[in-house]
N, C-alpha and C positions, 0 to 999 in steps of 0.2 A: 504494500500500500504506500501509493506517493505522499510525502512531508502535504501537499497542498490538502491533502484531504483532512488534514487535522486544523484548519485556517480557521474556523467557525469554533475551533471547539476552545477548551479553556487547559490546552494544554499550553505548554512553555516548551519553544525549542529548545533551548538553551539547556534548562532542565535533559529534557531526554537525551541532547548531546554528552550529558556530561553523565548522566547513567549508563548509557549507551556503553562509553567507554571503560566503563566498570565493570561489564556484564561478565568477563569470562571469570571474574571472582566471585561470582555470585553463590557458587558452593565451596569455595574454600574457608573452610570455618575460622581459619586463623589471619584470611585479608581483610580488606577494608570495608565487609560485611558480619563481623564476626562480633560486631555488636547486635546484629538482626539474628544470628542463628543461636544468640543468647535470651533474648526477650521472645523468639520464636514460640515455644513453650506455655509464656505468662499469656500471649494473645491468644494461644487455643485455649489453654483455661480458663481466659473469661467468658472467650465465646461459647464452651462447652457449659460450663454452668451457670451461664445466663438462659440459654437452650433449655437447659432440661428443669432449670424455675420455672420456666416459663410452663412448659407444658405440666408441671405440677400446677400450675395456674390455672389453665386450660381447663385438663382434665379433672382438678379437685381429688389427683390420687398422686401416690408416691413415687416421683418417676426414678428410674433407678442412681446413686451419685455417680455407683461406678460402669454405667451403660457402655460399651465399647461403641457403640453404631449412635452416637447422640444425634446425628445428623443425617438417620439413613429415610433414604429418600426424597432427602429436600433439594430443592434447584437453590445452588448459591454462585454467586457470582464473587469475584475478588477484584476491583478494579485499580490498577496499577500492580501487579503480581508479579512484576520484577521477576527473578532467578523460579517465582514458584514456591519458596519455603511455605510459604501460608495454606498456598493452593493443595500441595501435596499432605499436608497435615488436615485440613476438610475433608479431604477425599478418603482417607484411611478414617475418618470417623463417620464414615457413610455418606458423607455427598455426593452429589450430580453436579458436581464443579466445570465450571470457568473462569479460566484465570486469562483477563483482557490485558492489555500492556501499548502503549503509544510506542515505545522500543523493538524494531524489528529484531534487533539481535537477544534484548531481554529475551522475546518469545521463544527463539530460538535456542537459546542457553536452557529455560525453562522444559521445552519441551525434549529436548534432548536427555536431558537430567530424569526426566518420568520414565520414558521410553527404556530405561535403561533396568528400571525396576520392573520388574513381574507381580507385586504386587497392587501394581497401581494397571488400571485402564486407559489408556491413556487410546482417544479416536482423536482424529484430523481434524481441524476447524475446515470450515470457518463456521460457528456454533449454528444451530436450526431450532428455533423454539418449537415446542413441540407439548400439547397437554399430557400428553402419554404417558404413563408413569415406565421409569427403569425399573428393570428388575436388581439389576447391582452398581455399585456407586461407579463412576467415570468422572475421567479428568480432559475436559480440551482446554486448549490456547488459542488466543486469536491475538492477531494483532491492529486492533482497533481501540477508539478513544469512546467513552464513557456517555458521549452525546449521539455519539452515529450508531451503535447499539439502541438509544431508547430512538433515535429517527426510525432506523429498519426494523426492529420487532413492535414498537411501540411499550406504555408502560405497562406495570403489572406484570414480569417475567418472571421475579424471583422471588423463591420465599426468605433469603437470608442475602443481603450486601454486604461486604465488607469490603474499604481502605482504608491500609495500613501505612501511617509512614506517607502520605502522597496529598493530602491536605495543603500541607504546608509547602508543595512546590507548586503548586498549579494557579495559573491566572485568575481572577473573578470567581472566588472562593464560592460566594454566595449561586452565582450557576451552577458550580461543579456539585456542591449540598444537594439543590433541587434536581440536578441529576438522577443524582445516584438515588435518591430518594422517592421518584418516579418511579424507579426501576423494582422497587417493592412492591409486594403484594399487598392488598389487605391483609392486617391484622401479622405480616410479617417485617422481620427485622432488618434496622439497622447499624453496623460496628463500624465504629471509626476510632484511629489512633492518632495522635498528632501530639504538637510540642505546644506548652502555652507559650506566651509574648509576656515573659518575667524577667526580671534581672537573675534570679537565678536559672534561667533556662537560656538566658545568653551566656552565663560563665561556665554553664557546663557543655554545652552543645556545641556552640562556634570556639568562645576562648580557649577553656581548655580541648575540646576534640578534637578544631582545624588546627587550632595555631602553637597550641602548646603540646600537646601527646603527639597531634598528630594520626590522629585516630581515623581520621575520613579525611578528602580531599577539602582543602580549605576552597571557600564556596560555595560548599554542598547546602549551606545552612541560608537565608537570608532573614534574619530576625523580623523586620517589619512581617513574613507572610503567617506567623506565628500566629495560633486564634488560640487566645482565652475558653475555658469551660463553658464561662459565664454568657460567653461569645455564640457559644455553639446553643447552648440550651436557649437563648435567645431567639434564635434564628427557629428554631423548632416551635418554638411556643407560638410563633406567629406565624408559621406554616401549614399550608393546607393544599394537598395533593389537586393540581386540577381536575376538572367535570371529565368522566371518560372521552377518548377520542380528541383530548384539547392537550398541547405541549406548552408548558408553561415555568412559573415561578410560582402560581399560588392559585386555590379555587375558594369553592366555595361551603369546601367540605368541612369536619371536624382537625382543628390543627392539633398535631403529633402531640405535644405536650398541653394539657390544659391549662395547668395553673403551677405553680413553682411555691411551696412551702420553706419560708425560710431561704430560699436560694435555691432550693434540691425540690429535683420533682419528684411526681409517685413513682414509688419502685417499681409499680409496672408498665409504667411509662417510657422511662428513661432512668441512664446512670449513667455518672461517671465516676471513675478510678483512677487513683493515681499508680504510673508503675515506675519505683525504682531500683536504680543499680545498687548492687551491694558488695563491694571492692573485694571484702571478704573473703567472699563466697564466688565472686566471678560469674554471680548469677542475677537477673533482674528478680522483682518479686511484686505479687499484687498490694498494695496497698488495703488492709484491711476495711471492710465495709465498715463506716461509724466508729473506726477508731479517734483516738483523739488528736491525731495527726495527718487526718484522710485529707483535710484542706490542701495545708500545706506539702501531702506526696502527689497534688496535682499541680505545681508548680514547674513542674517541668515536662515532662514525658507523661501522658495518659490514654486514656480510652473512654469511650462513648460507646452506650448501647443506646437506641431509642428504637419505641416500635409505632410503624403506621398503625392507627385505629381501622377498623373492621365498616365497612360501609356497607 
């Protein structure tokens, strides 16, 4: 797919040039990825047992903690899925995975990396919406952007979204949100991970990571595209999926978040988490719910669940 085809969308060249060139490290646990195949882990944990509250929510019965399939049978998309870490971790917990990518060669590293495993399903893109249910979990790649997906299928394809990490590099933030958020079904989820806009999420992210460790390519970071929690739940509380058949920013439906308690919405609403590094240990960790430092572990590095309401 030609650079021009992504011109409308709220991608950043710049950005994917500068992924692009990262891409064949995208599995080597110890290069300039190997902070993502650390936090890797924390992100299926929240997603996994946000999932399966959920359906104890649902169903008003006890869904299992330790279910190996938390995710069997659901259509999830991953949009910005880089190397696939994320993608191939849905996909082993029973997803109908798509992991989309603006980076020809991301995709490519991505899907190479599947293919190699016998555990994983791994079919050809370029993806086909389809109501049909699978009988076992599958993994494709495309390489397309987040807006030309909800152009050609239209909204309502998935029951679970997630991006990770790609927030924070992409143009017109407030598009890319109603995006991905379209692309939800009724009454299904959305996961996002991003950095807030703090002075301590500048000295650990760009200061020390570009210019002092040297952890990641200096650049990779640009502090102004950084969105607040408070930012995010915002934008949700005043959002409302358009009338079927209309492509938009907003309708005239029930918006995602009703009302905000305190700062914090209904749990089964929305959440956010803070997740940090722990030098220690060489491992990220989830910030505990309603601890009495859950604020301040979203200061830097977190996650977002919200769920579209049921129309």
């Amino acid at each position: 797919m030609s650079t021009s085809s992504f011109r409308s969308s709220t991608v950043n060249p710049d950005e994917i040039a500068l992924f692009s060139k990262l891409s064949s490290q995208w599995w080597d646990e110890q290069g300039e990825c190997k902070m993502l195949h650390r936090m890797n882990p924390v992100r299926v944990q929240f997603i996994r047992e946000k999932m399966l509250e959920m359906q104890r929510e649902d169903t008003d019965t006890d869904a299992q903690l330790d279910h190996p399939k938390a995710l069997a049978g659901l259509k999830i998309l991953d949009v910005g899925c880089g190397g696939g870490l994320l993608c191939e971790s849905l996909t082993r917990l029973g997803g109908l995975t798509l992991g989309i990518d603006a980076s020809a060669s991301n995709v490519a590293i991505a899907s190479l990396h599947a293919a190699a495993d016998p555990g994983l399903r791994l079919i050809p893109g370029p993806f086909v919406p389809t109501t049909t249910p699978a009988r076992t979990s599958n993994l494709t790649y495309e390489h397309t952007s987040a807006e030309e997906l909800l152009a050609r299928g239209g909204p309502a394809q998935f029951d679970v979204v997630c991006s990770m990490e790609v927030l924070e590099h992409v143009d017109n933030p407030r598009t890319f949100l109603s995006t991905c958020a379209q692309l939800v079904k009724p009454g299904g989820h959305l996961f996002l991970s991003t950095i807030s806009r703090t002075p301590l999420a500048y000295a650990l992210t760009i200061l020390a990571a570009e210019h002092v460790l040297r952890l990641v390519t200096p650049g990779t970071h640009t502090y102004a595209k950084y969105v607040r929690p408070d930012e995010l739940l915002g934008f949700f509380q005043g959002f409302c999926c358009p009338s079927p058949g209309v492509l938009g920013d907003g309708g005239a439906g029930r918006p995602w978040i009703s009302r905000l308690y305190n700062g914090a919405p209904a749990r089964t609403e929305a959440e956010t988490r803070g997740i940090v590094y722990v030098p220690w240990t060489g491992a990220w960790a989830l910030v505990p719910r309603g601890s009495p430092g859950a604020r301040w572990g979203e200061g830097c590095n977190y996650l977002l669940w919200v769920r579209r309401p049921l129309e």
